[in-house]
SEKOL-475056 format. One line per field, with one value per atom (N, C-alpha, C, O): residue in one letter; residue number from 1; x, y, z. Coordinates in steps of 0.02 Angstrom, whole numbers, plus 50000, padded with zeros to 5 digits. Each point is the difference from the previous one (the first is absolute). Layout:
# residues N
resn: (a,...);
resi: (NUM,...);
X: (X,...);
Y: (Y,...);
Z: (Z,...);
***
This chain:
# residues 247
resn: (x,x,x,x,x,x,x,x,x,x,x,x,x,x,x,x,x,x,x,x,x,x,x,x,x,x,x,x,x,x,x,x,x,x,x,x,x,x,x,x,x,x,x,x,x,x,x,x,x,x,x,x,x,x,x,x,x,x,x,x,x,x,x,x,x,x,x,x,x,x,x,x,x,x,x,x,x,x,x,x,x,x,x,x,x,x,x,x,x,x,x,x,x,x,x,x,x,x,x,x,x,x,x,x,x,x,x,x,x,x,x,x,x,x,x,x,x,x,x,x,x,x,x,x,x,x,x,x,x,x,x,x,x,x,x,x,x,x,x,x,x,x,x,x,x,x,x,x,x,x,x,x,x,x,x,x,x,x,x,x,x,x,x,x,x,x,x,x,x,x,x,x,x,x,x,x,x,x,x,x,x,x,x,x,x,x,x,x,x,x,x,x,x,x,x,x,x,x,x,x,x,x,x,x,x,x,x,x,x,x,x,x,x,x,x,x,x,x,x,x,x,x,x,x,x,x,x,x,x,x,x,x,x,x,x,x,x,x,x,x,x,x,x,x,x,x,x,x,x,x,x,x,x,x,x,x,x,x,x,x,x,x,x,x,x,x,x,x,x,x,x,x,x,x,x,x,x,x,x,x,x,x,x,x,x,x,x,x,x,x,x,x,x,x,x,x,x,x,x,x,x,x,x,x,x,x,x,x,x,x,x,x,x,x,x,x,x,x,x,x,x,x,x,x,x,x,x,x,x,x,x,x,x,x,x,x,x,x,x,x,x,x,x,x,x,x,x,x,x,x,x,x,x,x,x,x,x,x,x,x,x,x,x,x,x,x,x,x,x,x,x,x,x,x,x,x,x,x,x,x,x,x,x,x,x,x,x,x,x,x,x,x,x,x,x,x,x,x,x,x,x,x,x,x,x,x,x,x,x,x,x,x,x,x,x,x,x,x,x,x,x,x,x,x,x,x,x,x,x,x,x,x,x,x,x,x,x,x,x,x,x,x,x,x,x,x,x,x,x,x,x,x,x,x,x,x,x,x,x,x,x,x,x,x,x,x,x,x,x,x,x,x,x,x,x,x,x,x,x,x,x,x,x,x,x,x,x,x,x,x,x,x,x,x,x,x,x,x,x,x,x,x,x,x,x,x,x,x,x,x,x,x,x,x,x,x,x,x,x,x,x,x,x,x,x,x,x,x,x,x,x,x,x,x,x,x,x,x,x,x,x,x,x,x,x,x,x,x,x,x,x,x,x,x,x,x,x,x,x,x,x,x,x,x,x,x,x,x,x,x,x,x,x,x,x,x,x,x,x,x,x,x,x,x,x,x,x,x,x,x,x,x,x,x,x,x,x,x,x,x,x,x,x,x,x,x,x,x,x,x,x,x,x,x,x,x,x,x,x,x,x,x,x,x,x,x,x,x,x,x,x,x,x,x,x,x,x,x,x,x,x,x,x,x,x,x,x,x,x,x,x,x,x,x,x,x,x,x,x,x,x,x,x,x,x,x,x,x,x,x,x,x,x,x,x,x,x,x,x,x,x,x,x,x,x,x,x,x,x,x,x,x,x,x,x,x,x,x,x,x,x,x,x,x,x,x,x,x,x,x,x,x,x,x,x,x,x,x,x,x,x,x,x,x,x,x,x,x,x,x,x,x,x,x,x,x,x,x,x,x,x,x,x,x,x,x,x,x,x,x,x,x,x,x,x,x,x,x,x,x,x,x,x,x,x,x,x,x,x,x,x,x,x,x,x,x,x,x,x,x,x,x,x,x,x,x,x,x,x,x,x,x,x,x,x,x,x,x,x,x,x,x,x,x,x,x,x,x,x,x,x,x,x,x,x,x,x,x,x,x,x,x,x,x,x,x,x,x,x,x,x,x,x,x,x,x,x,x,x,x,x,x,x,x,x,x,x,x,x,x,x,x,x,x,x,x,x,x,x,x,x,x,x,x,x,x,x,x,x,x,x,x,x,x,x,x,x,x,x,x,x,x,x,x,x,x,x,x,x,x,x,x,x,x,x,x,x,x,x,x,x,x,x,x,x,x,x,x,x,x,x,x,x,x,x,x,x,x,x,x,x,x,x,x,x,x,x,x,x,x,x,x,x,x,x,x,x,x,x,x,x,x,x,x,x,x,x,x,x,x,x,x,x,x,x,x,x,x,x,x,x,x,x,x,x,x,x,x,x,x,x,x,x,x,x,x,x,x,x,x,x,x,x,x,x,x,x,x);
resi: (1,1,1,1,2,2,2,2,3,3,3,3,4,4,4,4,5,5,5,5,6,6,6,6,7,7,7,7,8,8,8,8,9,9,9,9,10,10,10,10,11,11,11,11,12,12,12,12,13,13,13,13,14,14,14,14,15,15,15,15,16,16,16,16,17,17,17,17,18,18,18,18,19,19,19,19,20,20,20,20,21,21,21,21,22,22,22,22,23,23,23,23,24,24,24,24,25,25,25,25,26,26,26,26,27,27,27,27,28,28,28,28,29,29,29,29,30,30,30,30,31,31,31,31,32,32,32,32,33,33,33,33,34,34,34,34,35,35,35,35,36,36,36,36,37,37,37,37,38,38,38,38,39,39,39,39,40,40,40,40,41,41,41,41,42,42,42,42,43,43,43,43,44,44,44,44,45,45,45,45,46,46,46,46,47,47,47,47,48,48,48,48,49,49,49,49,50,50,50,50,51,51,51,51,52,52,52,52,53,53,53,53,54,54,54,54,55,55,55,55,56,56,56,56,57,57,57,57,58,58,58,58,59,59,59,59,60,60,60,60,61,61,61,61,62,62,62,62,63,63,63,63,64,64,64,64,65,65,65,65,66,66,66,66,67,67,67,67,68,68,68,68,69,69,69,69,70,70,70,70,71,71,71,71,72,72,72,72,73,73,73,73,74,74,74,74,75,75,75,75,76,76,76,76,77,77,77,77,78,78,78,78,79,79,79,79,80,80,80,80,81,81,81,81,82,82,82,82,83,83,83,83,84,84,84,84,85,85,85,85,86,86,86,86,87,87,87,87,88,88,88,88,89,89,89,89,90,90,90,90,91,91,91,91,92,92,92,92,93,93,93,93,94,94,94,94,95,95,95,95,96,96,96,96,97,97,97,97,98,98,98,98,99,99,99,99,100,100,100,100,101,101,101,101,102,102,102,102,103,103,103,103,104,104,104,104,105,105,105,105,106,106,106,106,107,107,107,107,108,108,108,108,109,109,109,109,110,110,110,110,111,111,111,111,112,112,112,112,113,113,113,113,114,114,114,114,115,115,115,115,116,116,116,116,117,117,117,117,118,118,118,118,119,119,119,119,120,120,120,120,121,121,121,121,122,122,122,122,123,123,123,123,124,124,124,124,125,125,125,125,126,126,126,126,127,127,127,127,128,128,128,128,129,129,129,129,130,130,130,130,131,131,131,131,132,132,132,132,133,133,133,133,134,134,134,134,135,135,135,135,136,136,136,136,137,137,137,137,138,138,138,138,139,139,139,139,140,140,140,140,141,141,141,141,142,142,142,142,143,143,143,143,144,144,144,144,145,145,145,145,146,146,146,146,147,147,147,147,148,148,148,148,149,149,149,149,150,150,150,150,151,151,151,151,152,152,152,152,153,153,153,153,154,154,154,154,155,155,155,155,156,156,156,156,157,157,157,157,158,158,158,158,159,159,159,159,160,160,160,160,161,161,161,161,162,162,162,162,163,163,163,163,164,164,164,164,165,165,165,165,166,166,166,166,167,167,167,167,168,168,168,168,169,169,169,169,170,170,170,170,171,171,171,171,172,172,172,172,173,173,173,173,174,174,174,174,175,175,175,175,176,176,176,176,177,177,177,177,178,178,178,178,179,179,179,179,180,180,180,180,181,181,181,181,182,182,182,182,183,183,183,183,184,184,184,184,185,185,185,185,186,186,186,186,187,187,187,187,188,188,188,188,189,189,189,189,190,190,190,190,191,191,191,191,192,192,192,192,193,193,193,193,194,194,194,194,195,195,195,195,196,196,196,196,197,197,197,197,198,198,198,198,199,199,199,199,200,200,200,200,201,201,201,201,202,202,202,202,203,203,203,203,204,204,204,204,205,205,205,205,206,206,206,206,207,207,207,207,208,208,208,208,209,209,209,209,210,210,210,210,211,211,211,211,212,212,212,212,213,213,213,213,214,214,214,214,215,215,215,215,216,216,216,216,217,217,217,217,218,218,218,218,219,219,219,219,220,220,220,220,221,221,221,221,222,222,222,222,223,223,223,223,224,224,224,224,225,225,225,225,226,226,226,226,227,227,227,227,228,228,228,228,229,229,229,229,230,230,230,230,231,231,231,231,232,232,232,232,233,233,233,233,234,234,234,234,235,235,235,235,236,236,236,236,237,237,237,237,238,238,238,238,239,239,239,239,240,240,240,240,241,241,241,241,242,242,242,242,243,243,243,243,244,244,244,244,245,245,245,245,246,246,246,246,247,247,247,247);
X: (49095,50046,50047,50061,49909,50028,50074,50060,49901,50053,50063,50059,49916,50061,50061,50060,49882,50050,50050,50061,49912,50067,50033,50054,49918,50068,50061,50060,49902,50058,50051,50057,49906,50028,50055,50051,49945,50050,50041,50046,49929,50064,50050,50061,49898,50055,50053,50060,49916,50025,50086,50057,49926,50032,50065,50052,49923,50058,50029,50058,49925,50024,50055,50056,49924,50046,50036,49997,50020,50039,50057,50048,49954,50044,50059,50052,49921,50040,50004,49942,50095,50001,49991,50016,49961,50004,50062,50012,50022,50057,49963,49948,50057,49971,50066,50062,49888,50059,49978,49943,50111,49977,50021,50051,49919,49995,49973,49971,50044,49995,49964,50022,49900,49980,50017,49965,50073,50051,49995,50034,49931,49989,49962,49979,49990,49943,50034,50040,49959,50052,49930,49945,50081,49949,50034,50062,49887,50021,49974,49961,50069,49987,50017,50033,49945,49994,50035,49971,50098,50016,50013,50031,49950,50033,50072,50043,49977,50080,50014,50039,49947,50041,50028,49993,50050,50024,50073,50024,49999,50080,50027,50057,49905,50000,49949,49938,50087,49946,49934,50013,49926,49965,49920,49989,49971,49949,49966,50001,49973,49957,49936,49988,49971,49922,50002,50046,49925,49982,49917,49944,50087,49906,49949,50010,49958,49966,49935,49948,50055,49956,49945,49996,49946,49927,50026,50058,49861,50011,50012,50013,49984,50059,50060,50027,50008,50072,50020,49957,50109,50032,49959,49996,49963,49937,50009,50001,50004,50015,49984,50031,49902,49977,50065,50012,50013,50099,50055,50033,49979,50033,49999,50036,49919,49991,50003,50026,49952,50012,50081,50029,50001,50081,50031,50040,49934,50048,49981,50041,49885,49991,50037,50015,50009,50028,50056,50019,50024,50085,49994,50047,49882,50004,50013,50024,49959,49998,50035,49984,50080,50059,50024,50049,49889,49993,50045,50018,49989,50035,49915,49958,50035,49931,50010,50034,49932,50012,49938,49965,50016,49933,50013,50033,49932,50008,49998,49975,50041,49959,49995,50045,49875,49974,49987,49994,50005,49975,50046,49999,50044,50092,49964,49943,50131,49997,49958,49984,49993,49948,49928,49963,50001,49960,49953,49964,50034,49988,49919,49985,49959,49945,49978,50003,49965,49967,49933,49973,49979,49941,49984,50032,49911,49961,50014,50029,49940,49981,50064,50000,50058,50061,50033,50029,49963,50035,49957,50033,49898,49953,50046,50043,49950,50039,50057,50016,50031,50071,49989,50018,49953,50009,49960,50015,49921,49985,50054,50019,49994,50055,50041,49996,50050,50045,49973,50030,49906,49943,49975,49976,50044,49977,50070,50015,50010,50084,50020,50025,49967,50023,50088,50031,49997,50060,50032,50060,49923,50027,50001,50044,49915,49986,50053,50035,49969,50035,50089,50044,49961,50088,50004,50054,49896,50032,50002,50033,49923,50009,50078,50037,49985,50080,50021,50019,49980,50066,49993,50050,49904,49979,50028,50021,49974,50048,50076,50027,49997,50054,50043,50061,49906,50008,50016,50043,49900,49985,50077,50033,49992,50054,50058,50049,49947,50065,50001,50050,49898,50026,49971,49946,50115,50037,49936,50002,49950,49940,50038,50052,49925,50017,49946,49940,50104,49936,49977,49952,50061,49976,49940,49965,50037,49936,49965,49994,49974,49954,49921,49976,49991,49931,49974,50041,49897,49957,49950,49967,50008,49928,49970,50028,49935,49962,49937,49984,49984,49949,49954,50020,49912,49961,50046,50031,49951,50043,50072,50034,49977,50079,49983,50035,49908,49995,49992,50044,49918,49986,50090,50028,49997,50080,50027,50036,49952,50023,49974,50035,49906,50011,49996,49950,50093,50044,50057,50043,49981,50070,49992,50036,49912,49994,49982,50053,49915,49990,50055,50007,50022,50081,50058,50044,49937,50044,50054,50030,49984,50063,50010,49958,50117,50021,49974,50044,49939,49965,49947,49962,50052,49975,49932,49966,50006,49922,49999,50044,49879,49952,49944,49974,50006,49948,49965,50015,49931,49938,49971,49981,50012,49961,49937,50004,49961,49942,50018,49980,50052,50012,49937,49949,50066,49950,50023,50056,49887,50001,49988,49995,49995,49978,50033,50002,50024,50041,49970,49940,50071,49987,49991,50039,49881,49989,50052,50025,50019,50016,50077,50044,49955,50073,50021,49995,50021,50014,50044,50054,49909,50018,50044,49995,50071,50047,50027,49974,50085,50021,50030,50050,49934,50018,50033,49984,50090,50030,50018,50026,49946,50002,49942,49948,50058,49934,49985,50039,49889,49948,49957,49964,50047,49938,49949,50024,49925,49955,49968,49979,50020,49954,49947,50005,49952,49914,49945,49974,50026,49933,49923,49969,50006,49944,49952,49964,50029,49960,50017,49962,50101,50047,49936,49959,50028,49954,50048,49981,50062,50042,50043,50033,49922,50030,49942,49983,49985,49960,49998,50051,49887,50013,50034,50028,49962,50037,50078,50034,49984,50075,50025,50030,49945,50011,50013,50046,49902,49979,50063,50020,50003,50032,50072,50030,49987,50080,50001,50055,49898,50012,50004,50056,49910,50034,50049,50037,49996,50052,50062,50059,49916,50059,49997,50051,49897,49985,50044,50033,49945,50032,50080,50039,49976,50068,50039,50059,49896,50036,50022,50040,49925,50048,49988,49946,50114,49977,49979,50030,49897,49965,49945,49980,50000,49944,49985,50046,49886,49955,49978,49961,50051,49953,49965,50022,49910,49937,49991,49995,50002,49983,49945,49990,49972,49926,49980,50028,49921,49983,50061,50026,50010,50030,50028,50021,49968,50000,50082,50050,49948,50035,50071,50037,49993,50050,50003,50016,49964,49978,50068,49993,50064,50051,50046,50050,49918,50023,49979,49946,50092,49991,49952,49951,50067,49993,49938,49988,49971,49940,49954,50019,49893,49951,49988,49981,50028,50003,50033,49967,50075,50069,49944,49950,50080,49988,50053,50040,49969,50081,49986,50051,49896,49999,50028,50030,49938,50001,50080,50018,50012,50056,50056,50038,49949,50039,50002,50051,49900,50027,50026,50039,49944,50012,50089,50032,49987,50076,50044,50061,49894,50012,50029,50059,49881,49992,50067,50029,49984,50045,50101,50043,49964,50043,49994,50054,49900,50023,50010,50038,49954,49995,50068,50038,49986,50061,50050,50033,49968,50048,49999,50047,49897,49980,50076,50041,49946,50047,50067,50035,49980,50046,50058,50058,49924,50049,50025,50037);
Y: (48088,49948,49980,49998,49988,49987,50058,49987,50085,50045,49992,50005,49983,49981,49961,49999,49963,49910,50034,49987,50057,50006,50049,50010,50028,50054,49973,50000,49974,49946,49940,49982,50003,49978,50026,49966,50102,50057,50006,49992,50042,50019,49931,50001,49935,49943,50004,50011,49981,50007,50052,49980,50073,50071,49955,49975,50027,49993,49935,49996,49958,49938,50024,49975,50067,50002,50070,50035,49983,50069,49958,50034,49897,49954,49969,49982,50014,49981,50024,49994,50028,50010,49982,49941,50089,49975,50031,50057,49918,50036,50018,49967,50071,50008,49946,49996,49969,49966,50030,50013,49997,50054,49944,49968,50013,49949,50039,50054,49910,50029,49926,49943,50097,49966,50055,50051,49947,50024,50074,50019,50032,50075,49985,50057,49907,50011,49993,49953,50087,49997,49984,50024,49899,49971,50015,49998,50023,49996,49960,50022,49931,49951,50017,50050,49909,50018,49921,49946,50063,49927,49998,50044,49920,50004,50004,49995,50015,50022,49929,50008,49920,49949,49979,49940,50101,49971,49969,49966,50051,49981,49935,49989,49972,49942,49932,50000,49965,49961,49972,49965,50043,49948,49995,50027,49930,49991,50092,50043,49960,50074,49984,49947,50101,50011,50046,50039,49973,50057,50017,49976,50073,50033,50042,50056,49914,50042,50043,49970,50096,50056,49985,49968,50063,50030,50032,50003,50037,50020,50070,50034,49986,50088,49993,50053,49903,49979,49990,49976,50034,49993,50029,50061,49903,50040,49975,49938,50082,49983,49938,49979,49964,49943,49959,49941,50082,49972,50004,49951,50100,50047,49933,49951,50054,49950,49925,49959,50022,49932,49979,49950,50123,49980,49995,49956,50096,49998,49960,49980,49988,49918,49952,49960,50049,49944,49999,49944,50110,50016,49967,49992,49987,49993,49933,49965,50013,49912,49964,49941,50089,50006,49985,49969,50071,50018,50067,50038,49969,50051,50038,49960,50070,50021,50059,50047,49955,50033,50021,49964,50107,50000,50047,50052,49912,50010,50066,50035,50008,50062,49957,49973,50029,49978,50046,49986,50072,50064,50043,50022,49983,50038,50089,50023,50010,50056,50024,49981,50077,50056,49980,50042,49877,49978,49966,49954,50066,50003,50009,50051,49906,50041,50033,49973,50109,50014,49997,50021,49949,49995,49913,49967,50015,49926,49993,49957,50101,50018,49981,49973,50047,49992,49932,49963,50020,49923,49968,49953,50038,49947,50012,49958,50084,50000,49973,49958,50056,49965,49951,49964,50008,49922,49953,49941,50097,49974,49964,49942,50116,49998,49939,49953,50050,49936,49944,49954,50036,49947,49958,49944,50119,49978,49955,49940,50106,49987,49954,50026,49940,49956,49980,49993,49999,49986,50059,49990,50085,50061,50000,50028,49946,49998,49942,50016,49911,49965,50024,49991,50031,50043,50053,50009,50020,50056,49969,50016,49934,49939,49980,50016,49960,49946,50053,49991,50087,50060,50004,50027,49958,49987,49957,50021,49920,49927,50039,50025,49980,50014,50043,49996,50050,50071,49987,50028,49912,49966,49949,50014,49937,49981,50016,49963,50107,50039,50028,50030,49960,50030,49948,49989,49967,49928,49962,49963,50052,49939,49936,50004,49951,49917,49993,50016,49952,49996,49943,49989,49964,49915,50003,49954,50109,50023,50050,50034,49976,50058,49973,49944,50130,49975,50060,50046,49972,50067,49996,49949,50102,50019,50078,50055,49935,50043,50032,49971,50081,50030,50026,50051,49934,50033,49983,49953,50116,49983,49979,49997,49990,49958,49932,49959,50025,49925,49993,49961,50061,49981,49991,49949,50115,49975,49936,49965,50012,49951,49924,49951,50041,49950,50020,49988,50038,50010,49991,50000,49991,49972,49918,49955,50049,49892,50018,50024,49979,49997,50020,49979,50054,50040,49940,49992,49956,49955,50009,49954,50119,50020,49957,49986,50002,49983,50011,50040,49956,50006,49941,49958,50059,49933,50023,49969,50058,50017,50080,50040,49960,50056,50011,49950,50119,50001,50063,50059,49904,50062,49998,49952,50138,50021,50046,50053,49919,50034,50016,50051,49911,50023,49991,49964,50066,49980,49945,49993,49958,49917,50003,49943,50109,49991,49985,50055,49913,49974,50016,49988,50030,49997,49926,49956,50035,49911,50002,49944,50095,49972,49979,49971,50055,49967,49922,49995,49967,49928,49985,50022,49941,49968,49965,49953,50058,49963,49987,50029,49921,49965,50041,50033,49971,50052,49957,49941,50102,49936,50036,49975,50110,50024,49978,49976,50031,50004,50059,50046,49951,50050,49989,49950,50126,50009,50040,50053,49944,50058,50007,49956,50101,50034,50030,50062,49918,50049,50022,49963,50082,50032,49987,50025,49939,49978,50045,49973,50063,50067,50054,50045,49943,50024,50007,49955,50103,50021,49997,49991,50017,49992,49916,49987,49973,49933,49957,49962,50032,49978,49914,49971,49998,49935,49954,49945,50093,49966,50006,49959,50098,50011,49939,49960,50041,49962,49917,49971,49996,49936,50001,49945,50102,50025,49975,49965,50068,50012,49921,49973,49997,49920,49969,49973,50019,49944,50016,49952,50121,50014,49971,49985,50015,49981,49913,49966,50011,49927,49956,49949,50103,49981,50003,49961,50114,49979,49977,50015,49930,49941,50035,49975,50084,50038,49993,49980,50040,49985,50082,50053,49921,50074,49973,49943,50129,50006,50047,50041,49986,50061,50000,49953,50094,50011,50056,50047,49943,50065,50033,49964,50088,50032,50021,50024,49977,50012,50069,50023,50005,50061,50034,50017,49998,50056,50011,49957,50123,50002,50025,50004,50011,50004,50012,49952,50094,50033,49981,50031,49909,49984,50013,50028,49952,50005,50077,50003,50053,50048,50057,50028,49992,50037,50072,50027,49982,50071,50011,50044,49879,49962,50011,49999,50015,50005,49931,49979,49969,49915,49984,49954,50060,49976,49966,50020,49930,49939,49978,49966,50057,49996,49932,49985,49971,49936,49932,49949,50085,49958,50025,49960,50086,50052,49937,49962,50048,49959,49924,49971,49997,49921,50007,49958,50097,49986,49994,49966,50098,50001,49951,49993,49968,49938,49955,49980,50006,49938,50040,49962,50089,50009,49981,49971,50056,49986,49904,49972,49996,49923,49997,49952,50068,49969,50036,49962,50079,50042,49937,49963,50030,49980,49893,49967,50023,49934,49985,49954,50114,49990,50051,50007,50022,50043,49980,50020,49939,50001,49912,49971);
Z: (48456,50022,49943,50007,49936,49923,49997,49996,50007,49996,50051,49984,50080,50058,49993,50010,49963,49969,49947,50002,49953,49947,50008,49972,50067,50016,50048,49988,50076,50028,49951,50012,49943,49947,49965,49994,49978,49988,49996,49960,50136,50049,50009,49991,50029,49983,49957,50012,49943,49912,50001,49987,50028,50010,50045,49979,50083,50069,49978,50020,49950,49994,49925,49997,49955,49953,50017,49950,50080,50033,50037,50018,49996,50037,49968,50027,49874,49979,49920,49979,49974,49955,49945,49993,49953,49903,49979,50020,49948,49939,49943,49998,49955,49931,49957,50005,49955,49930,49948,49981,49996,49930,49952,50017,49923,49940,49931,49999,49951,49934,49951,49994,49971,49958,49940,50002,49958,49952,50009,50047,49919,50039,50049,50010,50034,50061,50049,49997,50065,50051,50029,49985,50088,50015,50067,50005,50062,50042,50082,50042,49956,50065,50064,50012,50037,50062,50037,49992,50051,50002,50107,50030,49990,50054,50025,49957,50115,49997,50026,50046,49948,50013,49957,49990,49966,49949,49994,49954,50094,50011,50011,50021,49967,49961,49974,50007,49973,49962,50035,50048,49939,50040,49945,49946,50092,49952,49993,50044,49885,49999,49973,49971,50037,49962,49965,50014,49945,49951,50008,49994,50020,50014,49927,49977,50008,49931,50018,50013,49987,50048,49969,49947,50094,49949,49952,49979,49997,49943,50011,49950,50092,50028,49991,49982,50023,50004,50059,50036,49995,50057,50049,49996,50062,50056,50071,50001,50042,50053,50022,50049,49910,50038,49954,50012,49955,49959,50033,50019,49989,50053,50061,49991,50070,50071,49976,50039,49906,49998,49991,50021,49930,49997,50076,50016,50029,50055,50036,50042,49959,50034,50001,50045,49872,49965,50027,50017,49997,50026,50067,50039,49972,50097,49993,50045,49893,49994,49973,49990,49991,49989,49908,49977,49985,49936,49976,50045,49926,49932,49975,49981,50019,49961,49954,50021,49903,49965,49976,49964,50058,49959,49923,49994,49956,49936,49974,50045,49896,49968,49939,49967,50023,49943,49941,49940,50091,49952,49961,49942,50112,49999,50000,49993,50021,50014,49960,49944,50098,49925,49988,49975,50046,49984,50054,49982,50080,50052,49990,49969,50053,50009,50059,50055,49933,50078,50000,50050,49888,50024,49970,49959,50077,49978,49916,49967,50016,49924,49961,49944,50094,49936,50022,49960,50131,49992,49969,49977,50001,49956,49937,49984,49990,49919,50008,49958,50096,49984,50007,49953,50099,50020,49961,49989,49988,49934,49954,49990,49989,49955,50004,49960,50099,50025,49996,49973,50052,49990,49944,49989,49977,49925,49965,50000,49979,49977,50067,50050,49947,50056,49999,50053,49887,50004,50005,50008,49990,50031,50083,50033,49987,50070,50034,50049,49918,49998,49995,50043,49911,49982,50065,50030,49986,50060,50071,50050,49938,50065,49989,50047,49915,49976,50037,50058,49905,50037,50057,50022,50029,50050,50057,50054,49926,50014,49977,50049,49910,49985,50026,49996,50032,50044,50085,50034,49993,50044,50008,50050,49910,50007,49990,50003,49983,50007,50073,50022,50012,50087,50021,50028,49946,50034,50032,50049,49918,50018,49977,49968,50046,49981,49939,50001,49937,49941,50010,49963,50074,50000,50070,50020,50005,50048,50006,50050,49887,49989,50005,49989,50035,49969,49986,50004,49978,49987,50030,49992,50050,50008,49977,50003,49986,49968,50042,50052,49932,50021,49967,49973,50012,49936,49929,49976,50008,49930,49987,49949,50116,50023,49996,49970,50063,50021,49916,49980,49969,49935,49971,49980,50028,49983,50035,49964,50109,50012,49974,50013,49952,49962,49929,49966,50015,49923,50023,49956,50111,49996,49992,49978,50043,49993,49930,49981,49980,49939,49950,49942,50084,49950,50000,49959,50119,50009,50045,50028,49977,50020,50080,50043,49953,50062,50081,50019,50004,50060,50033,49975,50084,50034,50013,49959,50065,50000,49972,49984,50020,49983,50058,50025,49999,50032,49978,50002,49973,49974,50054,50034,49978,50071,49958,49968,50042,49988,49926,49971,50007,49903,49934,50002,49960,49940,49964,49974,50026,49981,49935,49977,49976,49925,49949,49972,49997,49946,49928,50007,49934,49944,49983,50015,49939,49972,49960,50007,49944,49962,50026,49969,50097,50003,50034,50061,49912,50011,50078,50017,50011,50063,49994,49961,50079,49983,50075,50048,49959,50035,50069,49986,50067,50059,50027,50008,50015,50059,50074,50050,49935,50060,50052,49977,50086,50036,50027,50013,49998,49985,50056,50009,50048,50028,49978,49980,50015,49997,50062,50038,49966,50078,49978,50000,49984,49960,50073,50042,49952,50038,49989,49954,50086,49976,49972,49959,50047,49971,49943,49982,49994,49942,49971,50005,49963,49942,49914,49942,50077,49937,49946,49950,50132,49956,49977,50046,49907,49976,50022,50016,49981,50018,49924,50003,49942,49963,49981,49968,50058,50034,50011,49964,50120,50027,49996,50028,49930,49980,49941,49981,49998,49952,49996,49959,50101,50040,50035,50005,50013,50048,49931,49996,49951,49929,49978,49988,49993,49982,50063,49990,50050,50067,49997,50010,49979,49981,49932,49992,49971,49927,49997,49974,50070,50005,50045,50006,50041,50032,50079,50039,49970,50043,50072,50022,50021,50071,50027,50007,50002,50021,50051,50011,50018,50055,49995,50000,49992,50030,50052,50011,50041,50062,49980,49967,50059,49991,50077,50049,49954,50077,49994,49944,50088,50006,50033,50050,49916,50024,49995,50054,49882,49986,49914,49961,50029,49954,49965,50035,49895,49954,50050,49989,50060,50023,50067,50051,49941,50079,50047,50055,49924,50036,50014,50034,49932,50015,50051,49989,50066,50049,49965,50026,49936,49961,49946,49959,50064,49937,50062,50059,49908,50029,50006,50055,49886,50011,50066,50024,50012,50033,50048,50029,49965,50064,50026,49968,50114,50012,50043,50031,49978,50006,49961,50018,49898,49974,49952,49957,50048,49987,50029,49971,50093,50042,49993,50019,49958,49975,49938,49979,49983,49946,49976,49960,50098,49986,50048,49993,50068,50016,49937,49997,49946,49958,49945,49962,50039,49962,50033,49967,50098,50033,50001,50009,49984,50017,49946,49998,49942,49922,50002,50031,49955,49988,50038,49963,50112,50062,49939,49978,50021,49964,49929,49992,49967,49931,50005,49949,50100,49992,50049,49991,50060,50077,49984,50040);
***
């Protein structure tokens, strides 16, 4: 039945984005040719999102949320964090990169800015942005509240909540959903307890919702996690939070 559920899932996926198109944006982090994925409502100004992928890069559960987003009368830009040439095709090499980004956090942070920057050159509105993220996206999406940068929210979807102790909590004026999976094996409870004082300390307007009975990828069609129950409020709670700071 599990298998039924996600192949119908899929085929959704497929016929629903065969309806409407991505453009490629081609961008430059000095030699790194970075290449994005933007929807075609670009012909003139309106609120946009910036999408920050797993840790594969640009993947189809990126891909359907942009052309959701076009339905809801968003600009959507999903990011290249990696840039050309650096693409992973197995688990093994996105852990090292995204490591990597993870670590160096203000590298991850700077390819986010080219990101936004890339994003308001196809005439997004800069006074109505936000980011959501996915996995190691949702972890990029709060380093945009932490970087400070302009933008009206953040939504970590199933992101990594871990912060370095030594880095100092400082003042957030973005708001911040987090969407955590109750069963995430990867977010420790001191993560967690972690990410709510740091969001405390910096005064910020945030909410976590937890979904129950599902794990790490819960929201992806293409994940043995996928819970397309709890999939489905989840991108509910993201459409009211988005429609809440953007409209």
């Amino acid at each position: 039945m599990k298998k039924l559920v996600l192949i119908s899932a899929c085929l959704f996926m497929l016929t629903s984005m065969s309806a409407q198109t991505l453009k490629k944006v081609t961008y430059q982090d000095a030699k790194q040719k970075l290449n994005a994925l933007v929807t075609d409502n670009t012909q003139q100004k309106r609120p946009a999102v910036l999408i920050l992928p797993a840790w594969k890069g640009i993947d189809n559960e990126a891909k359907q949320a942009a052309l959701d987003l076009q339905k809801e009368g968003y600009i959507a830009l999903i990011a290249d964090i990696y840039g050309e040439g650096n693409i992973p095709k197995t688990n093994e090499e996105a852990a090292k990169i995204a490591t990597f980004y993870k670590t160096d956090y203000k590298a991850y942070q700077h390819r986010i800015q080219l990101a936004l920057d890339a994003l308001i050159k196809q005439n997004a509105d800069p006074k109505k942005i936000a980011v959501i993220g996915y996995c190691f996206g949702g972890t990029g999406a709060l380093e945009v509240a932490r970087a400070g940068f302009p933008v009206e929210g953040v939504v970590s979807i199933h992101g990594g909540l871990f912060k370095d102790k030594s880095r100092p909590n400082d003042l957030i004026k973005t708001k911040i959903l987090v969407e955590n999976p109750a069963d995430d094996k990867s977010v420790t409870k001191e993560d967690y307890d972690m990410l709510i004082q740091e969001m405390n300390d910096g005064k910020a307007d945030w909410q976590i919702i937890t979904y129950a009975n599902s794990g790490h990828t819960f929201t992806n069609p293409e994940s043995e996690d996928y819970n397309p129950i709890m999939a489905k409020r989840a991108w509910k709670h993201t459409l009211q939070f988005l429609s809440e700071i953007l409209k």
